[in-house]
NUDRENVEX-607101 format. One line per 8 residues: their letters; for each residue x, y, z of C-alpha. Coordinates in pm, whole numbers, plus 32768, in hexadecimal, padded with zeros to 4 digits. Layout:
N
a	X:Y:Z | ...
END
This chain:
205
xxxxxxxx	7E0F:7D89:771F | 7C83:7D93:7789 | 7C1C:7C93:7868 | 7AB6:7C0F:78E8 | 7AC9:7BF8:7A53 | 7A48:7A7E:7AC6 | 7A60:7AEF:7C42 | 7AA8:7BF1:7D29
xxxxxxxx	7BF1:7C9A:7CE2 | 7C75:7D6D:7E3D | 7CDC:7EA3:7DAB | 7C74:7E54:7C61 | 7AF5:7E0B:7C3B | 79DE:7D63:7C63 | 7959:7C1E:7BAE | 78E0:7C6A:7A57
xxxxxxxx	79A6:7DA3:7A24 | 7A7C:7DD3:78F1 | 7BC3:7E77:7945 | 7D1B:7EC4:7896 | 7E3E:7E21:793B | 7F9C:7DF0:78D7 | 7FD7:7CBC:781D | 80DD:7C17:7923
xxxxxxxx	7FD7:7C45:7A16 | 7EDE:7BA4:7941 | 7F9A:7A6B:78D1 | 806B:7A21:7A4D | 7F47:7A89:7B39 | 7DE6:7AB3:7AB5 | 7DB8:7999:79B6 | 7E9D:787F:7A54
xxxxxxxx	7DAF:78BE:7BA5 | 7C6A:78B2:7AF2 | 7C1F:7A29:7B4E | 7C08:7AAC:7A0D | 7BD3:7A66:784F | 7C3F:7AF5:7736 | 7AF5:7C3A:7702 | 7A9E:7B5C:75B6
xxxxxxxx	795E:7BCF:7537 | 78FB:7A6F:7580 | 797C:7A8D:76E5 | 78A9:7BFD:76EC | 777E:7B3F:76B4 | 7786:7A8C:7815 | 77F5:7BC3:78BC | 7690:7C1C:7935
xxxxxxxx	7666:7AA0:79C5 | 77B8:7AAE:7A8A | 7783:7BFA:7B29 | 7618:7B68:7B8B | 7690:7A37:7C32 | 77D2:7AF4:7CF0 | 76D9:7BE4:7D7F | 760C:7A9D:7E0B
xxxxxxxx	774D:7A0E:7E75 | 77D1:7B75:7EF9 | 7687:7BBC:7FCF | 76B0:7A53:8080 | 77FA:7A8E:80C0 | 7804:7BDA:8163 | 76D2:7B4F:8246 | 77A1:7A46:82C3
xxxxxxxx	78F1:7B0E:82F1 | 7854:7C0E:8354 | 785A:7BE1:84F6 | 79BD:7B84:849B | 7A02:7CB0:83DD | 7996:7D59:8543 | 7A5B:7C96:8618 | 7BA8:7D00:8535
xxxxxxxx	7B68:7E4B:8528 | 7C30:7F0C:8613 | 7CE4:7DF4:8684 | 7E38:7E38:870C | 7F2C:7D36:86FF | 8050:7D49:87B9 | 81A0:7C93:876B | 82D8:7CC7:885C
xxxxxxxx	8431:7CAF:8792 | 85CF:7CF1:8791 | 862B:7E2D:86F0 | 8753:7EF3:86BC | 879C:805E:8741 | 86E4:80CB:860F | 8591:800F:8640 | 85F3:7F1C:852B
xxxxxxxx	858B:7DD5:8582 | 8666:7C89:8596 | 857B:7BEE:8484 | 8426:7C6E:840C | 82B6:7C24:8470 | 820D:7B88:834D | 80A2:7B2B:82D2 | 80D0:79EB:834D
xxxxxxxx	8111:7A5B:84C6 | 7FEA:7B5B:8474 | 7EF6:7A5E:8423 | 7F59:7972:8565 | 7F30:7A8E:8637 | 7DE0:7AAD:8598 | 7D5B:7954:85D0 | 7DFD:7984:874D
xxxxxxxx	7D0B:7A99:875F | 7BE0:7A82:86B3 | 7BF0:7908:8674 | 7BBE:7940:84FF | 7C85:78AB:8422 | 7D1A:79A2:834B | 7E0F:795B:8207 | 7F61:7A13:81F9
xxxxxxxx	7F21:7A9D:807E | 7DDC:7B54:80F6 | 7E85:7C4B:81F8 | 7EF2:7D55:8143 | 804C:7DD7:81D8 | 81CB:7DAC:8194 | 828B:7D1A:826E | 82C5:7DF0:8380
xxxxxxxx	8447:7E25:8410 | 8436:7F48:84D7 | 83B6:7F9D:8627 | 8281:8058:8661 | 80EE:804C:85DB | 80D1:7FC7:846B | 7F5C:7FCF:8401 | 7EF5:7E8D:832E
xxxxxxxx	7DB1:7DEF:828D | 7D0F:7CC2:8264 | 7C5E:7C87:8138 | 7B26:7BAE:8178 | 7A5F:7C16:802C | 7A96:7D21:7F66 | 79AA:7DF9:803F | 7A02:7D8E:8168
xxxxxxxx	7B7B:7E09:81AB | 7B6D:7E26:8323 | 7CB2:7EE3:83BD | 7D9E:7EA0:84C3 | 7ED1:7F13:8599 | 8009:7E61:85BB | 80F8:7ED6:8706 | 821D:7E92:86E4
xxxxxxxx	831D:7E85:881D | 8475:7E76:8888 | 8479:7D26:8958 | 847D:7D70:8ACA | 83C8:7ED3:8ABE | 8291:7F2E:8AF9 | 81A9:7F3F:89A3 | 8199:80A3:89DA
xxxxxxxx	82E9:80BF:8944 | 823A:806F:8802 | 81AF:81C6:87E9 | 82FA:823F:8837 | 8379:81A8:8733 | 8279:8209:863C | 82B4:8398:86E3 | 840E:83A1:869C
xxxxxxxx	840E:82BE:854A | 82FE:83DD:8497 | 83DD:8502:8561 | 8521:848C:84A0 | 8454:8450:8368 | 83B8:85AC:8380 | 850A:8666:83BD | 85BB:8595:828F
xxxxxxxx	84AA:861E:81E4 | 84AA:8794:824F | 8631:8758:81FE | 8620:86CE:8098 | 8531:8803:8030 | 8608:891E:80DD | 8710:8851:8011 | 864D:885B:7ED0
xxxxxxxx	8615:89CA:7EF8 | 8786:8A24:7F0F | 87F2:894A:7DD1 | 86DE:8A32:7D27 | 8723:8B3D:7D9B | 8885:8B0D:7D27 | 8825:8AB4:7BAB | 8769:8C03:7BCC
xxxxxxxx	8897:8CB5:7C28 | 8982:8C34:7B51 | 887C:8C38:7A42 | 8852:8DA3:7A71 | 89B5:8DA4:7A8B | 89F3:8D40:790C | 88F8:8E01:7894 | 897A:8F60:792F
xxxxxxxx	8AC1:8F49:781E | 89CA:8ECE:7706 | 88E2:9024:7749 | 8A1E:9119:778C | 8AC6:9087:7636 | 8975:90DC:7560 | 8967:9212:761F | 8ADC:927F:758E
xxxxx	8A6B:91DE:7420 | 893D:92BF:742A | 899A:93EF:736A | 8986:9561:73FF | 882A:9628:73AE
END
C-alpha cells in the first residue's frame, strides 16, 4: 500500500513523504500510532503543509538535542556481567539497561524504543544508536565484561568472537568450493559415456 508520512519515520522517511509499505506494516504500526494515512488524493493534498510544519518542528528539535546528541556520541558504556566459557552471557543487556546507563551518564533521559540495538548476550563491544530525531542518530559503544576482569577483556572478547567468525567463514567457502567442485566432476563424469556413445553411433567417413 502507499502511505502519506504524518511524521518522521527512522528508516523510512521524512514527514510528508509518500512511500510504499507492506500492508501489515501499515495497518499494526503506522496508522494505529498516528504516523502515517492512507496516500488518498485527498490526503496528497495536505502533503505540502505536513512536510512544512515537520521541517519547523524538525529544525527546533535538532537545536535542542543537539548538545545532547554531542554528549552521546562516542560514549562508551560499560556493563560488567556472568558469562560462560564461550562469552555467552547469563542473561542479556537490553535497551532498558542501555537507556539507564544513559541517564547515569549524560543525565538525559532517554526511552528504551529509541536505541537502536538487540539485546546483546555475548561478551565484547556491540555498537548501538540512539535515535533523537531522524537526523540526529548519535552512536555509541557498549563493553561488555566478564564480571571480575578487567574491561579490557572486552576487546578480547570481541578479538577472538570476529577470529572464530572469520575462520567459520574461510571454512564454509573452502567447503562450498569442494561440493562444486565435486558436481563438476561427476558432471563431467556423466557426460564422458554420453560423448564416447555418439562417438561409436557416428558412422565411419
Amino acid at each position: 500500500m502507499r502511505v502519506l508520512l504524518l511524521k518522521d519515520v527512522y528508516k523510512l522517511g521524512r514527514a510528508g513523504d509518500v512511500k510504499k509499505v507492506a500492508d501489515g506494516y501499515g495497518r499494526n504500526y503506522l496508522f494505529p500510532k498516528g504516523l502515517a494515512v492512507l496516500a488518498t488524493p485527498g490526503a496528497l493534498k495536505q502533503s505540502d503543509r505536513i512536510r512544512t510544519s515537520a521541517e519547523a518542528q524538525r529544525t527546533r528539535l535538532n537545536q535542542e538535542l543537539g548538545g545532547v546528541a554531542e554528549r552521546i556520541a562516542g560514549l562508551n558504556l560499560v556493563f560488567p556481567a556472568k558469562a560462560g566459557e564461550t562469552g555467552k552471557l547469563y542473561g542479556s543487556i537490553t535497551t532498558a539497561m542501555l537507556a539507564e546507563a544513559i541517564e547515569r551518564e549524560t543525565g538525559f533521559s532517554a526511552d528504551r524504543r529509541q536505541i537502536d540495538s538487540q539485546p546483546i548476550k555475548t561478551l565484547g563491544v556491540h555498537p548501538a544508536r540512539l535515535r533523537l530525531t531522524i537526523d540526529l542518530v548519535p552512536a555509541f559503544t557498549v563493553l561488555v565484561h566478564r564480571e571480575g576482569e578487567p574491561v579490557e577483556s572486552a576487546y578480547k572478547a570481541q578479538v577472538a568472537a570476529e577470529a572464530e567468525a572469520e575462520a567459520f567463514g574461510e571454512l564454509r567457502a573452502a567447503l562450498e568450493a569442494e561440493e562444486k567442485a565435486a558436481l563438476a566432476a561427476e558432471a563431467e563424469a556423466e557426460a564422458a559415456p554420453a560423448e564416447a556413445d555418439a562417438s561409436e553411433a557416428r558412422p565411419p567417413e
